[in-house]
Every structure is written in C-alpha cells, then in structure tokens.
Steps between C-alpha positions, in 0.01 A plus 500: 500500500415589815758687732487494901112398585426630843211211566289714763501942546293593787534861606287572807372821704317471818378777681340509823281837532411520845508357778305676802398405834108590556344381838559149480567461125803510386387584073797418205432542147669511187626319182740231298614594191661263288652494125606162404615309204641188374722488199471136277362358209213530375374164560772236625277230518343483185734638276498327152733655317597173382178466326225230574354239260171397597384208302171389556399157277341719234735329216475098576277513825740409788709851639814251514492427144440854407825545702702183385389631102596898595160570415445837728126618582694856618774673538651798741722652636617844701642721293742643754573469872378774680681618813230729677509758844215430652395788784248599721391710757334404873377713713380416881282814661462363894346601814569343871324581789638413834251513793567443850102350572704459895811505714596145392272461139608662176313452211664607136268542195611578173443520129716485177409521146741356267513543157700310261541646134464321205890346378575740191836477259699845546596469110143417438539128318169381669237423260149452566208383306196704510171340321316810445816674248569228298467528118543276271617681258796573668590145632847386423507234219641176555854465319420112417274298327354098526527341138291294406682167645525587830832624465589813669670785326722789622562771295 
C-alpha cells in the first residue's frame, strides 16, 4: 500500500560565482545543481499483474480457436507491483559573457554544459541485464511445464 506519493521532488541550488565588470565585458559564471525524483510505480503502463495469455494457433491453427478452446501458447504475470523512487542528479556549469562591441551594440556569448544523470531507484529495485555475466547455471527455472496436449500447467 502506498502512503502519501509526492509525484515530483526537485531540490535545486544555483550559484552565481562572479560577476565582474572588465573593459567592456561584463563575465558571469557558475552552476545549477539539481536533485530530483519522482515517486510511482514501477511501470504503470504495462503492468500485468493480472497475467497475460498469449495464444498463438499452435493447438488447432487459428489464435481464436486456441482462445475459444483455452488452449494457451504462454502464460505471465508480475509477481508484485512495484512502487519505485526514481532520482537523479543535474548539474548545469555556465559561462556568459556580456560585451559592449559599442555605445548602442551589446553582444552576449555564452556557454552551458548540462548534464543529466542516469534515473536510479534510491532502494535500488532497478534491474538490468548485462550479456557478458550471465550463466546458465544460475538461471532461474521455470515453475511450469507444457504437457504433452498443449495444455498448460501451473504448479
């Protein structure tokens, strides 16, 4: 059950280090610093926690009959409905440089770098798949099995 979700956390800091006059040029640097965060689930829009038959024609040919004779090709479901806090971290370096090129033209130049953090969960419930440590040996095992009429069985 989840408890008063706060849908969007942004906490921000921005600091302005200088800002000095220098014949003509008027020179400002400094930084945004951001933490955000959303707090939901997991993944709203394709949550089956219901469970999802996929039936495919492999038992009479035609998907439809497969479906109309409860004939499954697969089975599954979520196992639980995860309610995840996302968060992440920006942060903006800048710097403007005002210069006054004459009495009535001012040109400003600047530059800003932004960069945006990879989302991470702050309970760490992300999962990732990475090719190069799978094993085998160490998969999970399916807790079902197809007999031998197409029926599918769950233990």
């Amino acid at each position: 059950m989840v408890t008063k979700a706060r849908p969007h956390i942004c906490r921000l800091l921005l600091l302005i280090v200088s800002n000095g006059y220098v014949y003509r040029h008027t020179l400002r640097f400094g930084f945004a610093f951001t933490r955000e965060g959303k707090n939901e689930l997991a993944n709203p829009s394709n949550n089956s926690t219901n469970g999802v038959f996929n039936f495919d024609g492999s038992a009479s040919g035609d998907a439809m009959a497969d479906l109309l004779l409860g004939k499954a090709f697969s089975y599954s479901e979520t196992a639980l409905d995860p309610y995840a806090h996302y968060r992440w971290i920006n942060f903006e370096p800048y710097v403007e440089d005002q210069w006054k090129v004459r009495r009535n033209l001012t040109l400003t130049l600047g530059l800003r770098y932004t960069y945006y953090q990879p989302e991470y969960e702050q309970h760490n419930f992300f999962a990732s798949f990475n090719p190069a440590t799978w094993a085998a040996s160490q998969a999970p095992r399916p807790k079902f099995q197809v007999s031998t009429d197409s029926i599918l069985l769950i233990r």
